[in-house]
DOMI-365252 format. One line per 8 residues: number of its first residue (from 1); for each residue x, y, z of N, C-alpha, C. Coordinates in Angstrom, 3 decimals, decimal comma. Example, Ala and Ser with C-alpha at 12.3 -4.5 7.8 and 13.67 -1.06 7.14 Angstrom:
// DOMI-365252
1	13,190 -5,690 7,800 12,300 -4,500 7,800 13,200 -3,300 7,800 ~ 12,850 -2,250 7,080 13,670 -1,060 7,140 12,900 0,030 7,870 $
// end
This chain:
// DOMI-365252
1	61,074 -17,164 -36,469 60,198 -17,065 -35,310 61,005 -16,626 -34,097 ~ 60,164 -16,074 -33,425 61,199 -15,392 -31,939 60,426 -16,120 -30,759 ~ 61,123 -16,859 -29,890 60,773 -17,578 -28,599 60,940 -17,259 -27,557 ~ 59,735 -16,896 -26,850 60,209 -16,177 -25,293 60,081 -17,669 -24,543 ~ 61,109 -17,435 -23,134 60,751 -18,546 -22,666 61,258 -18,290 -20,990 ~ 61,094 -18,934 -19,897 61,067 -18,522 -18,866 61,741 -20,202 -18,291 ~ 62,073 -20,401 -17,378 62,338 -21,091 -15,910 61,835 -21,194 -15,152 ~ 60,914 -21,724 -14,608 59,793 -21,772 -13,586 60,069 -21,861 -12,323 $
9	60,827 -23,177 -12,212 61,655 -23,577 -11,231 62,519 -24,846 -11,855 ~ 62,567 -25,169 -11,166 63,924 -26,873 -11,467 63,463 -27,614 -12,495 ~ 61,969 -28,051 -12,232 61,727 -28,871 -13,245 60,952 -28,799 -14,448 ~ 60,237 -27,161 -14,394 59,437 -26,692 -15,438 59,846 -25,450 -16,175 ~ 59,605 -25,564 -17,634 60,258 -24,365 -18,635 58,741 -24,034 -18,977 ~ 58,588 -22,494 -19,006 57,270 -22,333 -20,306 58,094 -21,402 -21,410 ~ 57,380 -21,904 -22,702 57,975 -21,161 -23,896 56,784 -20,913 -24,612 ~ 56,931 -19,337 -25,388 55,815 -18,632 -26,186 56,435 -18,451 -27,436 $
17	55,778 -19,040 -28,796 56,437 -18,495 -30,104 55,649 -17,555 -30,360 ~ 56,342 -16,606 -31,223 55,814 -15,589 -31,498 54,846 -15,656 -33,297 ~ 53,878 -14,980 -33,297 52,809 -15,305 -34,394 53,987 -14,791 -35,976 ~ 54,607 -13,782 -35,583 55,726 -13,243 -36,855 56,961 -13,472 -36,756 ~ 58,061 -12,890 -37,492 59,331 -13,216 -37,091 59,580 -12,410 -36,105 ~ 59,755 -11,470 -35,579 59,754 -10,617 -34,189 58,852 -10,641 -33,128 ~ 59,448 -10,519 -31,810 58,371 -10,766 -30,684 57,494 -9,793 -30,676 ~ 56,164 -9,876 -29,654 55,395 -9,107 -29,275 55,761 -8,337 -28,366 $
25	55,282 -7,080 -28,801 55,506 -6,079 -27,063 55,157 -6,465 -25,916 ~ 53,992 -7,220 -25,995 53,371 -7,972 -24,539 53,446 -9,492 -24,520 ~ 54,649 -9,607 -25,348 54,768 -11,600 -25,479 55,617 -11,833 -24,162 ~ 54,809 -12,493 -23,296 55,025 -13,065 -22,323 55,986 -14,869 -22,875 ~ 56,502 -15,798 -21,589 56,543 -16,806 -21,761 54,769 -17,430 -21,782 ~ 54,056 -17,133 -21,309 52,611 -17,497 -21,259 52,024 -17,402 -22,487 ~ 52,710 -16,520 -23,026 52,279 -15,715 -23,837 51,111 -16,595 -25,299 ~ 49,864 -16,830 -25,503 49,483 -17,990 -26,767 48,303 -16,767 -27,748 $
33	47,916 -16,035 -27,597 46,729 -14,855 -28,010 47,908 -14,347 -28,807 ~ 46,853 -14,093 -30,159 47,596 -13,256 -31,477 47,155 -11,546 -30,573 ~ 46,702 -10,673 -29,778 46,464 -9,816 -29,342 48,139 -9,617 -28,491 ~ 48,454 -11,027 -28,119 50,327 -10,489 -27,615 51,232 -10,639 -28,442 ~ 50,544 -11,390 -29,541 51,734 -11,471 -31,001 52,480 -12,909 -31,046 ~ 52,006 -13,237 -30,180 52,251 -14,954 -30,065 51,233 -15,745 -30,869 ~ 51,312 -16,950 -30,858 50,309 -18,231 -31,359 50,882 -19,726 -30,768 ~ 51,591 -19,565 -30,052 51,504 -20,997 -29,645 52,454 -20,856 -28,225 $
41	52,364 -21,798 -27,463 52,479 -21,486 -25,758 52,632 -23,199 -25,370 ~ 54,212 -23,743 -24,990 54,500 -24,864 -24,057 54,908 -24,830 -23,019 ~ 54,498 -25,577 -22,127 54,905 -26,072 -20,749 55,638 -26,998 -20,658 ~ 57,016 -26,688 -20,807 58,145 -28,470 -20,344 58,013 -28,695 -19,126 ~ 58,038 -30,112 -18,536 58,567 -30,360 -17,672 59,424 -31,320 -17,616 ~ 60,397 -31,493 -16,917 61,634 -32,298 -16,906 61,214 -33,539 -16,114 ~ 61,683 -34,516 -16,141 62,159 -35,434 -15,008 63,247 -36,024 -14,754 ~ 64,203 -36,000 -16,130 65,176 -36,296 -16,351 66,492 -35,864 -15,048 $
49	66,694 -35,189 -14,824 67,642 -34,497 -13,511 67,107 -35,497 -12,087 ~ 65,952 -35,760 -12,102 65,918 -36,623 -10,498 66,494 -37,879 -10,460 ~ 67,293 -38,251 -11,540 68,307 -39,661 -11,821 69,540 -39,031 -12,075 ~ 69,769 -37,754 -12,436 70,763 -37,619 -13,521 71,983 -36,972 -12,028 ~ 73,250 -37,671 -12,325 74,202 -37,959 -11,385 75,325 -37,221 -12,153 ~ 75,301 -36,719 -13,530 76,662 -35,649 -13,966 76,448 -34,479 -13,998 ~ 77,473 -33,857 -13,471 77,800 -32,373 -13,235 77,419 -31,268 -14,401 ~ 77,422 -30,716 -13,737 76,542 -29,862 -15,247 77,726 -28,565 -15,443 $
57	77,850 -28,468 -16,563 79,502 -27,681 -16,883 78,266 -27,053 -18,192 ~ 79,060 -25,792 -18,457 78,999 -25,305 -19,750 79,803 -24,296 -20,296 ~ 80,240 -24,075 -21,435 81,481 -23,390 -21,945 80,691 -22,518 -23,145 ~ 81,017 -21,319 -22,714 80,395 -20,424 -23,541 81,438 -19,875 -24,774 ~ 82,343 -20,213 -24,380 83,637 -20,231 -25,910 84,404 -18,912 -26,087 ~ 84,083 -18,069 -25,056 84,978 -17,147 -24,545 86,290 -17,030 -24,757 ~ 86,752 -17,675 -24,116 88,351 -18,622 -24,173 88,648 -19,510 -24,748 ~ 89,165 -19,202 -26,086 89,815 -20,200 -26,978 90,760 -21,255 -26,856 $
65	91,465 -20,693 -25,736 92,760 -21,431 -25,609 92,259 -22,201 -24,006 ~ 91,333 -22,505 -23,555 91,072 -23,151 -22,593 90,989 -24,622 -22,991 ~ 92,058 -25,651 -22,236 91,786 -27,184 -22,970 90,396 -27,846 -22,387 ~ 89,610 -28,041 -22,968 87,954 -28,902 -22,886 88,183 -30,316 -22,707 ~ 89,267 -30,858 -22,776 89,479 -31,901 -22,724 89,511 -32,698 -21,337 ~ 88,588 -32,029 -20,243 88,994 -32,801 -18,904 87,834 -33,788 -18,609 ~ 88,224 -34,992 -18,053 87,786 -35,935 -17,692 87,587 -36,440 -16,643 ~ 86,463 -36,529 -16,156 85,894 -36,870 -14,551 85,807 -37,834 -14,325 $
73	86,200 -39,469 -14,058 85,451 -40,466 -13,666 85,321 -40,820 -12,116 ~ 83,898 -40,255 -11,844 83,818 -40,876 -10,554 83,168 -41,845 -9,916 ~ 82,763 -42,393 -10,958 82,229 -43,810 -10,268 82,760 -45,326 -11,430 ~ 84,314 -44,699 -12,069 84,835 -45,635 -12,600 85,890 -46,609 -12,340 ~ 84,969 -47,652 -11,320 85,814 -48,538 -10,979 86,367 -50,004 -11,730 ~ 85,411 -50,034 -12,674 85,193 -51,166 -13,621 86,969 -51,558 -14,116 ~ 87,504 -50,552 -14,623 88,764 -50,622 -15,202 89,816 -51,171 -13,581 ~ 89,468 -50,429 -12,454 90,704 -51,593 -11,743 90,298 -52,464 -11,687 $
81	89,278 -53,056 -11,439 88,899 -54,657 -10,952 88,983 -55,074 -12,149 ~ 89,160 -54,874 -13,459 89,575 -55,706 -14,771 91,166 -55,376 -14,415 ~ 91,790 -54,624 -14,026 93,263 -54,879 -13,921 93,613 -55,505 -12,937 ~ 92,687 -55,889 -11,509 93,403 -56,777 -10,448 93,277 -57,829 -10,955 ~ 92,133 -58,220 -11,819 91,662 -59,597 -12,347 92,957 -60,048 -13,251 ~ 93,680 -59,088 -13,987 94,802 -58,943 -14,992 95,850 -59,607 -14,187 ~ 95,859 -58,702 -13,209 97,319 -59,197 -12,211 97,232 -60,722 -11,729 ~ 96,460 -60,924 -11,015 96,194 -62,053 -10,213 96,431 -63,507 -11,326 $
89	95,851 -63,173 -12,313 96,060 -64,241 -13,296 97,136 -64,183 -13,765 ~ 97,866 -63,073 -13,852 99,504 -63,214 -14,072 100,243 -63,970 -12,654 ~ 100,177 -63,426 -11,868 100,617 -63,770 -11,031 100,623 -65,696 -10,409 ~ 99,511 -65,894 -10,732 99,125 -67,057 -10,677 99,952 -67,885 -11,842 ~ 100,051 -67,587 -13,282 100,675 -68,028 -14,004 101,766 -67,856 -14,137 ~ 102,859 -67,587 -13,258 104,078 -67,417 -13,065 104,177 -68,127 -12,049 ~ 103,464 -67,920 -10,784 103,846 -69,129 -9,596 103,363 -70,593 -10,185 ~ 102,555 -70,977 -11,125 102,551 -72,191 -11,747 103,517 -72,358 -12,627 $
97	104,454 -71,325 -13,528 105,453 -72,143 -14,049 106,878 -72,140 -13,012 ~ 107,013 -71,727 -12,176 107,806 -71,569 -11,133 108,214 -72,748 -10,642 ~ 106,977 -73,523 -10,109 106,410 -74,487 -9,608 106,380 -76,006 -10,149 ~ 106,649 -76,027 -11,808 106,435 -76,772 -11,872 108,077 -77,469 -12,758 $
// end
């Protein structure tokens, strides 16, 4: 099957399948009439993105030798405050055997 499909704006996709394995000459994304060679016609809409807080990257694989391996954390604070919590209790347990 061949899928036309369009971008509306931000939050809406329309997509037209086509009635054969090749598109229609007049297959629109609108496209749902066997007269454009289509038979079936969706409207996405998103909502997902009005919460969604990660960066949007994509790698088309061009460049083989580019490392993919990079890592963003920006709202990962969880790991120091488990390591001050780490320290402090060390710290504490050394001035108690110090001490005693």
């Amino acid at each position: 099957k061949c899928w036309v499909y369009e971008r509306r704006d931000l939050t809406s996709i329309t997509l037209s399948r086509s009635a054969g394995s090749a598109c229609g000459f007049n297959q629109t994304s609108e496209s749902y009439k066997a007269e454009d060679g289509a038979d079936l016609a969706i409207t996405l809409t998103e909502a997902e993105r009005i919460h969604d807080d990660c960066p949007i990257r994509y790698d088309d694989g061009r460049n083989v030798f580019v490392d993919l391996e990079e890592f963003n954390f920006y709202y990962g604070k969880s790991s120091v405050v488990q390591l001050n919590k780490f320290f402090l209790s060390f710290l504490f347990f050394l001035l108690f055997i110090l001490f005693n």
